[in-house]
C-alpha positions, -999 to +999 in steps of 0.1 A: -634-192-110-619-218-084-615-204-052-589-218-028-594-224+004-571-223+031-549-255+037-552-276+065-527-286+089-505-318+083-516-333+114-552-329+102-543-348+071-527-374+087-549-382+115-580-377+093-585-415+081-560-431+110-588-453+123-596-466+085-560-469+081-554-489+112-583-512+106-569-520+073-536-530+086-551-550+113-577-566+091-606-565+115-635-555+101-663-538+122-701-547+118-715-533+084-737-503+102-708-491+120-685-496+087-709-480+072-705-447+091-670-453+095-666-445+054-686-418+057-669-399+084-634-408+063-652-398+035-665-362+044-627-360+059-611-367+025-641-347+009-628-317+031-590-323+016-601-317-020-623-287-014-590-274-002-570-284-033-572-257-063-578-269-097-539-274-105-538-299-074-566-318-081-556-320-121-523-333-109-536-362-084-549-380-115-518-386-127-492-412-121-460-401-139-425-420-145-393-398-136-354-408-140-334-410-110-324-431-082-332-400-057-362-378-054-335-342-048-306-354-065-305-380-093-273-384-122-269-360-143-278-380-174-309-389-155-317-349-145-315-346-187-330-369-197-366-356-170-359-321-187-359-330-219-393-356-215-410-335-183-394-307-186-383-308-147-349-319-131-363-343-102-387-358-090-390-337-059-397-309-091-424-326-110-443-328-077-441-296-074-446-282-106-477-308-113-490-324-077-488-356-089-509-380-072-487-412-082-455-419-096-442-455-112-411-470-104-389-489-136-356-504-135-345-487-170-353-451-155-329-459-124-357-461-097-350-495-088-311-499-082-309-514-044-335-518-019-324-493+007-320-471-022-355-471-034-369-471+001-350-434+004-361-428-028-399-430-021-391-412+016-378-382-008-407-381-030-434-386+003-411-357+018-416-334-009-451-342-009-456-344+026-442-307+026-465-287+002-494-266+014-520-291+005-498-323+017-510-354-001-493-382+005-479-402-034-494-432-040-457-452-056-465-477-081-446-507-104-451-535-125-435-563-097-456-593-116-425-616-111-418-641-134-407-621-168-418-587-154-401-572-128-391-539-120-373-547-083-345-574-088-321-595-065-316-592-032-358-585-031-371-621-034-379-633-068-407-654-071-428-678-097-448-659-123-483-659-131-483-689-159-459-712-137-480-704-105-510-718-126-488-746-138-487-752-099-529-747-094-523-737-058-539-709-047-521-705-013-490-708-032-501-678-055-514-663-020-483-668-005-464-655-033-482-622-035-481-618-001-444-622-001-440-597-030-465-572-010-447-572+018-410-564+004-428-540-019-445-521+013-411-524+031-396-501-001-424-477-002-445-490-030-476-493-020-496-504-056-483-528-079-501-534-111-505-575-106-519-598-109-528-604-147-561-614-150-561-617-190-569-653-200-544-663-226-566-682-248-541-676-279-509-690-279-496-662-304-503-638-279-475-614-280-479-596-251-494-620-227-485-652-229-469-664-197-477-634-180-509-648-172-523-677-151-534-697-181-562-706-207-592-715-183-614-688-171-622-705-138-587-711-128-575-676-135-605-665-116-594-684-085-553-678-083-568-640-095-586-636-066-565-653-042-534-630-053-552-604-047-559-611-009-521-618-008-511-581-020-538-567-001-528-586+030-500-572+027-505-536+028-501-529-013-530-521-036-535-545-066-543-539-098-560-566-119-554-558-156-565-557-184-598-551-184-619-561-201-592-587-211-561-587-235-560-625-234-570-632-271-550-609-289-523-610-320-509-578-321-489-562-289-508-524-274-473-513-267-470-512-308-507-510-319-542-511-311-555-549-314-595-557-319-608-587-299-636-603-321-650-617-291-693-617-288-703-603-255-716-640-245-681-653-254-666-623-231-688-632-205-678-664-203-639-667-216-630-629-204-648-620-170-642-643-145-610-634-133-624-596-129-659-609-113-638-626-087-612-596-084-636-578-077-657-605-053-619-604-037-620-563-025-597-553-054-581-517-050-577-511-089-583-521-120-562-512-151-578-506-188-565-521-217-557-504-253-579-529-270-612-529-290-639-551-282-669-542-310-692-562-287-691-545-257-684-508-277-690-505-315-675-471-316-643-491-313-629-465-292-601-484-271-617-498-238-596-472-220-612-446-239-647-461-240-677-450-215-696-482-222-671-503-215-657-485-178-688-472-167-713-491-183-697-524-179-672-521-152-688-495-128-723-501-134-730-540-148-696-556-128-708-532-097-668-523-092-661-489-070-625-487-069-599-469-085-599-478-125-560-467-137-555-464-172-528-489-188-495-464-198-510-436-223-476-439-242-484-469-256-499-469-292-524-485-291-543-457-269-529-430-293-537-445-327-573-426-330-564-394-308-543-370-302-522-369-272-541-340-259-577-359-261-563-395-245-565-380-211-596-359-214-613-393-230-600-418-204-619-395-177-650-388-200-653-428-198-650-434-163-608-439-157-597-422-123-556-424-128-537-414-159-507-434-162-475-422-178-486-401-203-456-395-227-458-354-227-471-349-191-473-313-201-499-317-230-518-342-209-522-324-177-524-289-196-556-307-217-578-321-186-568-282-171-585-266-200-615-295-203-621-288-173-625-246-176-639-248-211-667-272-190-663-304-213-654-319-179-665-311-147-647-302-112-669-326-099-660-352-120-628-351-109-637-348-073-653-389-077-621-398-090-598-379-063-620-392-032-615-424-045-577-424-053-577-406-017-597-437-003-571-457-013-543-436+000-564-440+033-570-473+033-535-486+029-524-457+058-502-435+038-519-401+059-511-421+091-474-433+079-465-430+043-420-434+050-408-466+046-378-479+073-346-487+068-351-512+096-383-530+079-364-532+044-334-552+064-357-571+077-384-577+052-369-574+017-350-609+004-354-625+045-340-662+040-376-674+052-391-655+016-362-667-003-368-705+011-406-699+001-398-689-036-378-721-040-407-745-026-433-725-047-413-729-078-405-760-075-444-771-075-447-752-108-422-769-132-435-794-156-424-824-171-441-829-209-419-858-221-399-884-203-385-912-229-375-946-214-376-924-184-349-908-191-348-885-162-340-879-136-306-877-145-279-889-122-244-876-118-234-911-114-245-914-152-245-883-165-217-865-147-204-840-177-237-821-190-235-792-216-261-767-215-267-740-241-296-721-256-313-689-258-300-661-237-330-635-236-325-605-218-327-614-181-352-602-160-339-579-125-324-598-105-312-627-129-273-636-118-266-636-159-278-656-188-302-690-185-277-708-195-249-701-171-279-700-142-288-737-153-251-752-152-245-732-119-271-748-106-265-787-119-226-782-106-238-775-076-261-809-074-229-825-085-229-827-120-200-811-144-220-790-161-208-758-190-226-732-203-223-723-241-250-695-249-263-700-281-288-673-288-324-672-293-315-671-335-285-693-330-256-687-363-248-715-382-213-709-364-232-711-326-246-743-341-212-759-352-198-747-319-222-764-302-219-796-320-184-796-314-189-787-279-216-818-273-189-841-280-180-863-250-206-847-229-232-874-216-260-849-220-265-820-235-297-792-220-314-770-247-329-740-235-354-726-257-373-698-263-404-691-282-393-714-310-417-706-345-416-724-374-383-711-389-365-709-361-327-718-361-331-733-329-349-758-340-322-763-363-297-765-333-316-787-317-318-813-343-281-809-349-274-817-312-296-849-313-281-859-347-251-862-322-262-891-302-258-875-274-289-877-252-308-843-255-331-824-231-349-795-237-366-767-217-386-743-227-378-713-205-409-692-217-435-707-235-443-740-229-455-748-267-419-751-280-423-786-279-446-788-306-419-778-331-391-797-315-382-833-320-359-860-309-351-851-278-349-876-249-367-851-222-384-822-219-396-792-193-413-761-194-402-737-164-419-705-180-396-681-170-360-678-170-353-660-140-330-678-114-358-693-087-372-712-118-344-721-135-328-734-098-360-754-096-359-771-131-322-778-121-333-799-090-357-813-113-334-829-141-316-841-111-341-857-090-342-835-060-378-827-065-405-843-084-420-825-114-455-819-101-466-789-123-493-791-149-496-775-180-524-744-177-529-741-217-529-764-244-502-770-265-512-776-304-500-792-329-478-771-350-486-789-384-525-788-371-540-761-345-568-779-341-551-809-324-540-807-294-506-827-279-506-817-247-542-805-230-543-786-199-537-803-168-512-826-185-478-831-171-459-862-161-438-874-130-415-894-114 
């Protein structure tokens, strides 16, 4: 039986790892002996703060658990239902203490992320309540804040380039910069991990759950904005996460929805897959995050990676020599839960070397199953001591047992500054990239092309977005002194959106097509031929990926921006209108659509003017 023994003080915990803490924030870095003996003095501390933690506790700081509400004692009412009837708690104040949660994740549809002072009060509350138990543990707060189409903390926090137009741009201190700016309004708000950047290589442009979100199609280039994104976050005083190991860049079928197989050999992984993590890694990266995929090559058991020993330990831990904390990608998603049962994910993940269990979708079942593993001796308490000392190392090295409250001061200061916004607009507009310019049609001029229509695809937006792409774009040419309308047409535009917008083109002197993801039967490529049957010149931007130009035609122009969120689609404005040069280059192929094999546009292509 566990015994527990008696709890130390909270100033013991918080002044345990101060020094470690304060060296980390500082960034100096002491001779390798006395580092050295620095960790181990940090580390027979922390050691000394699980052998007071009973069973439940240390169970509980595996896992990092979602929770409705904008405030850790008293969320909505529709939000304190909507925890009982998924955790079976009423706040998130509750689930710590019913389950001693060692993280929780922040999204935007569970209410977490409404306002930055908000979310800075709600992580206070949750550290609070953690901060106030016997064993006091500070929360490590997590979010997906990759920017560009994923983003979890919207307007007035800055919004910056994501991963696939910050490798259109190929600078790393612009990726740097950008992570460092996106670390530091994270840290101002409490979160102190953020599971970017993406180090999948997208070598498949059917991907359909990568894509833009990462840097683009050559190993060595991830590798490089990879590493240097991580130094950013890091500098910054928020954990990274590289994901997905060992890489979900060549896949066809999405892990949210099921489990996809990557038919890579291990020589092609080696080469097309591992970079990015070898230099993650080379870079001092705080996490890693699994993927739900099966790789027969590195595990012919084709367990998913997250559930596989020799792809975590053998591969990561042992062959790639990595440390840290490994955090297991959500275990709601289906592509972890097509083989097991709910009550085995968790147990599995551990048995193969993950140290955080994220989100599992019955946090009951999960947390009750590693309990009972764990008495019934299929797991070890020591096995879970590895993984606590090194989620604790973490919590340590990012100083959340010397301070773990965010300010109100710092987020006034910090979060949206006009020196991050002016930052986001120069980074983005070194990403946006020009792939055809007939006659040099652009830049236009409002001399010549005063009354513009611009319609398209109005995706969902992203946080933060002011309102659909379309209405973004024509804000933004009015305001460079065009007279530019917005018609929003859809991303399956009717064959009445496609009248109206005919009729609408007329008298305009150009008309802007934003598009989105357009396949072979699209309607908007039927809108788009309708509009150049018009005579009216066309442009068209591609406001996610950047191959819609292989099943377009006609048009005069055209620009690929890779997101739609407002920084990129102010910055393809200033484009079409002069006031910046399209300097971005393409970081994947685009194919032919008639023949795959061919390529139209190879990487590192992009024009200028």
């Amino acid at each position: 039986m566990h015994h527990r023994a008696p709890a130390p003080s909270r100033r013991t915990l918080l002044t345990v790892t101060a020094a470690a803490a304060a060296a980390a924030v500082t960034g100096t870095l002491a001779p390798a002996a006395s580092a050295t003996a620095e960790s181990e003095t940090n580390d027979r501390g922390l050691r000394r703060i699980i052998d007071r933690m009973s069973l439940e506790e240390k169970v509980g700081q595996l896992f990092v658990m979602r929770v409705y509400g904008h405030s850790a004692t008293a969320p909505d009412q529709a939000d304190i239902d909507a925890n009982l009837a998924e955790i079976g708690v009423r706040t998130a104040a509750e689930l710590i203490e019913r389950y001693h949660v060692g993280g929780i994740i922040y999204f935007t549809w569970a209410h977490n992320t409404r306002a930055p002072q908000q979310i800075a009060e709600l992580s206070n509350g949750i550290q609070q309540a953690a901060l106030a138990r016997s064993t006091p543990v500070p929360v490590l707060i997590s979010t997906d804040q990759e920017h560009g189409i994923v983003c979890r903390v919207g307007a007035p926090a800055t919004l910056l380039p994501g991963a696939m137009a910050l490798g259109a741009g190929g600078s790393h201190a612009d990726a740097r910069k950008a992570a460092q700016i996106a670390g530091e309004e994270l840290a101002a708000v409490g979160i102190r991990q953020n599971y970017a950047p993406v180090a999948d290589v997208n070598v498949n442009p059917a991907n359909p759950v990568i894509g833009v979100r990462s840097f683009g199609s050559d190993p060595q280039a991830v590798a490089g904005l990879v590493a240097a994104q991580v130094k950013g976050y890091q500098r910054a005083g928020v954990a990274a996460t590289s994901k997905h190991f060992p890489g979900h860049g060549d896949t066809a079928v999405d892990s949210h929805y099921g489990l996809p197989t990557i038919t890579h050999t291990r020589e092609q992984w080696a080469e097309l897959d591992a970079p990015p993590f070898r230099a993650a890694i080379d870079a001092g990266i705080d996490s890693i995050m699994t993927a739900h995929i099966v790789v027969p090559a590195l595990d012919p058991s084709e367990d998913p990676a997250t559930l596989s020993r020799p792809i975590l330990t053998g591969i990561l831990r042992e062959q790639l020599g990595y440390d840290g904390v490994v955090v297991t990608d959500s275990l709601g998603m289906e592509g972890v839960r097509t083989k097991y049962g709910d009550e085995r994910v968790p147990v599995l993940a551990l048995k193969a070397g993950a140290d955080q269990l994220l989100n599992p979708p019955r946090l009951d079942v999960a947390w009750n199953a590693v309990l009972k593993a764990v008495r019934d001796g299929e797991l070890t308490e020591e096995r879970l001591d590895e993984s606590i000392l090194r989620i604790l190392r973490l919590k340590a090295k990012l100083g959340l047992f010397r301070q773990a409250y965010a300010t109100r001061a710092g987020v006034e200061r910090i979060v949206g500054s006009e020196e991050h916004l002016a930052h986001a607009d120069r980074i983005a507009e070194a990403t946006t990239t020009l792939l055809l310019n007939e006659d040099g049609f652009l830049p236009l001029s409002p001399a010549v092309h005063r009354s513009v229509l611009v319609v398209g695809a109005d995706p969902a937006s992203p946080s933060g977005t002011t309102g659909p792409p379309t209405t973004t774009l024509a804000t933004a040419l009015s305001d460079l002194g065009f007279t530019a309308t917005a018609l929003s047409t859809g991303t399956t535009p009717t064959a009445a959106k496609v009248e109206e917008a005919v009729a609408a083109a007329a008298g305009k002197d150009v008309v802007v097509v934003g598009t989105y993801n357009v396949g072979a039967t699209s309607p908007q490529r039927t809108l788009v031929a309708r509009l150049v049957a018009t005579g009216v010149p066309v442009v068209t931007v591609a406001i996610r990926n950047p191959y819609d130009i292989a099943r377009l035609g006609g048009q005069r122009a055209s620009l690929a921006t890779y997101s739609w969120t407002d920084v990129e689609l102010r910055a393809a404005a200033r484009v079409l209108a002069g006031r910046a040069r399209p300097v971005g280059r393409l970081p994947v192929p685009v194919q032919s659509a008639e023949d795959p094999g061919r390529e139209l546009y190879p990487v590192g292509y992009g024009l200028s003017y």
